[in-house]
C-alpha positions, 0 to 999 in steps of 0.5 A: 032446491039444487045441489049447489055447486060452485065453479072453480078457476081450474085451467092454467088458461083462466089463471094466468089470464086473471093473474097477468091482469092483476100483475099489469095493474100493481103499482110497482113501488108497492113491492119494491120490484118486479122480480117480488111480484114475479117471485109472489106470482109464481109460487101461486101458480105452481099452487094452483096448478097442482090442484088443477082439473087437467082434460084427459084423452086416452090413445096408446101408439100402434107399437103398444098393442103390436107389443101385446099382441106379440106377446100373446103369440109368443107365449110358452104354454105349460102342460094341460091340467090334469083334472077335467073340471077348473079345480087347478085354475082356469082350463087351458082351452078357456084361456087360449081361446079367449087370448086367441080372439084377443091377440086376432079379432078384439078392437082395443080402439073401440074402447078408446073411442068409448072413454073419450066420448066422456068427459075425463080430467086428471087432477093431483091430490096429496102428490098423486094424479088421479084420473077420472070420468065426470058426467054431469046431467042436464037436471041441475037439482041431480045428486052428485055421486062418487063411483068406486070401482074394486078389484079386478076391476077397473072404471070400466065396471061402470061405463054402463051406468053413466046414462042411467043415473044422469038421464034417467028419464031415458030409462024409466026414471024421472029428472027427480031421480037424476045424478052427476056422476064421478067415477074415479080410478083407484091410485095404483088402478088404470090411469091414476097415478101410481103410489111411489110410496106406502101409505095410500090405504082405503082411509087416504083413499076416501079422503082423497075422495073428498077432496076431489069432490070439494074440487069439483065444486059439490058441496054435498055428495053421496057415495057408492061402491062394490068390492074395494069400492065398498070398503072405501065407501065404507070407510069414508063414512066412518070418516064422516066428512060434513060434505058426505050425505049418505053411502050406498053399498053392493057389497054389505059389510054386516058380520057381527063381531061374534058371528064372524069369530066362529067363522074363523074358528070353523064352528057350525052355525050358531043355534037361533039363527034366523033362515036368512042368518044361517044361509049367510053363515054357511055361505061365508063358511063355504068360501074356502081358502082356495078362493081368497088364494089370490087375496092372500097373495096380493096381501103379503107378496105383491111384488113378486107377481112379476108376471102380471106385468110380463105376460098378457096370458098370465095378467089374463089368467089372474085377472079372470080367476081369481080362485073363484073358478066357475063360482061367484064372482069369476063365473060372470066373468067367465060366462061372458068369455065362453059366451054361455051361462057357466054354473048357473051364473049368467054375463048378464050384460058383460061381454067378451069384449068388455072383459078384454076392455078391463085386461087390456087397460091393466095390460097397457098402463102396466098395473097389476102390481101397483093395483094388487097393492091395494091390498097390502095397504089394506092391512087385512080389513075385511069388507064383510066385517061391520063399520062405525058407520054414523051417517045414513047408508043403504045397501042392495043384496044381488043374488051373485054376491059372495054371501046375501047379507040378512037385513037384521044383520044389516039393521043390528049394525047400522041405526040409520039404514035407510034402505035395504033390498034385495035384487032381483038379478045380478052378482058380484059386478052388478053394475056391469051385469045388471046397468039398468038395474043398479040404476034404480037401486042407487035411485031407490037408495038415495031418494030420502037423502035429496032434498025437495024441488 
């Protein structure tokens, strides 16, 4: 049995032909005049093309990128650090190498070329445009799935799994395996709209998502995301929408309650621990406040990152740091950038470009404030923290991530996981370090929630 999917009346064309037709045939004296008709007839255009799908196509003018690559020339350089290793941020000789290439050799246009070779629309929701990728595959039994992308990052993650999941029979997997793919760009991110308002928190979010979903026709769906992503994904489960079938998380949210206030309190591991209990305690122990700097600030000041939107150099730098350094996740990031594994930490399949591909969109949409945001409408809801989540979930630990949730946490907080697996390569941006392979996590995730041929 197929997904169903229902077509919509969603271009300005196809209602105004269907209204004009069935203006043409009232019979006038029923409404008394024209001008009611008319009246009638307008508002439910405006109706309907504020729920409309538009088509979208990305091209900024020359003068943009002869604007940014200006801006890079012009930069005014601080002193070197003082320090030989990356203890006060990123070196300087890492960061003017990579904006050296930006500014003379990267392309800009090649990513264009590669957005616009996928279908993308915009569609409002609750007063908000949201754009996003929708890819459907040739199988029509496939599973719809909905994509959410985290912060630093952006759609462009999750390019490289689009093939995977909607042809998987191109790569190692079945027509059974198959899904329909919608990536959307988080409100604030990319080429979404940007919030003029407070309130769109990780709850509207999903929401949003739902709706988006319906709109597009899926009856039923599943989730998944990473970062951000998961804490939307996550959160739209505990909504527990009829139409959401199952999630699938990269990023697991475990930490049980008493576990995580002695991280708080900086106790040492509690005794009983298993092997795999105690290696999660000390690794979330280990993740000092230096790493979540970047989280603090975003969460109470992220208006006064005012040069996130003034200099390509320092969007870059923010954007590639993080507070991690040469840990995970900036690692990945900065493995790619440099061209060889940093700290043990391989691109995997992320490269220089790529990582341009993302600062280059923060850079010309001008988000990485209303992006940074994000995490003030957060209101400080940990990712790593449990949910009341009642509906089917599964989730993969990569070796990279932040911390490898242990599958007894996972199977304490969650009565119905439906898998649970730890990869064998990756991080933090699975999904762009390891295509392939987060491919058939999601397959392997979802396979109990599709229903039978």
């Amino acid at each position: 049995m197929a997904f169903r999917y229902r077509g919509r009346m969603n271009t300005r064309r196809q209602f105004v032909e269907t209204a004009g037709a069935s203006f043409a045939a009232i019979p006038l004296g029923i409404f008394g005049t024209r001008q009611r008709v008319e009246a009638m007839l307008d508002v439910t255009r405006q109706a309907t093309e504020a729920t409309a799908v538009r088509p979208f196509h990305v091209h900024f003018p020359e003068a943009d990128l002869i604007e940014l690559r200006s801006r890079i020339n012009a930069t005014r350089w601080p002193d070197q650090e003082t320090v030989t290793d990356n203890s006060q941020g990123v070196p300087q000789a890492t960061i003017q190498g990579l904006v050296r290439y930006w500014s003379g050799q990267y392309d800009w246009r090649a990513c264009e070329a590669k957005l616009n070779a996928l279908p993308q629309f915009v569609t409002e929701i609750d007063g908000l445009d949201i754009h996003f990728i929708h890819v459907r595959s040739r199988h029509e039994s496939a599973l719809p799935v909905i994509v959410t992308h985290g912060w630093p990052g952006s759609i462009i993650e999750q390019l490289k799994i689009i093939e995977p999941l909607t042809n998987p029979t191109a790569y190692g997997g079945t027509a059974a395996d198959a899904f329909h793919v919608v990536i959307p760009s988080i409100p604030g991110f990319g080429f979404s709209g940007k919030p003029a308002t407070t309130g769109w928190d990780p709850a509207r979010i999903a929401r949003a998502w739902v709706v988006l979903m319906k709109r597009l026709g899926y009856e039923q769906f599943v989730a998944q995301g990473g970062d951000f992503g998961a804490l939307i994904s996550d959160v739209m489960a505990e909504q527990a929408p009829p139409e959401l079938l199952g999630i699938h998380v990269n990023l697991p949210g475990t930490v049980p309650a008493e576990i995580a206030k002695g991280l708080q309190s900086g106790q040492p591991p509690p005794a009983g621990l298993s092997d795999d209990e105690r290696r999660a305690y000390l690794q979330l122990k280990g993740i000092n406040p230096q790493h979540f700097a970047y989280a603090y600030m975003m969460s109470t000041r992220p208006q006064t990152l005012y040069g996130l939107s003034d200099s390509p150099v320092q969007l870059a730098a923010w954007l590639l740091d993080h507070g991690d350094g040469w840990a995970q996740p900036a690692a990945t990031l900065t493995s790619a950038v440099l061209g060889h594994t940093v700290d043990g930490y391989a691109a995997g399949a992320v490269t220089r470009d790529d990582v341009l591909d993302n600062f280059t969109l923060y850079w010309l949409t001008n988000t990485g404030i209303s992006a940074a945001r994000g995490y003030w409408e957060n209101k400080g809801r940990s990712v790593f923290g449990t949910f009341n989540i009642s509906i089917p979930i599964a989730m993969s630990v990569f070796p990279g991530e932040l911390y490898l949730a242990p599958r007894s946490w996972a199977e304490h907080a969650y009565s119905k996981l439906i898998y649970f697996n730890n990869a064998g390569e990756g991080g933090h941006f699975a999904a762009w370090e390891q295509p392939q392979l987060f491919a058939e996590e999601l397959r392997a995730g979802f396979r109990k929630l599709r229903k039978p041929s």
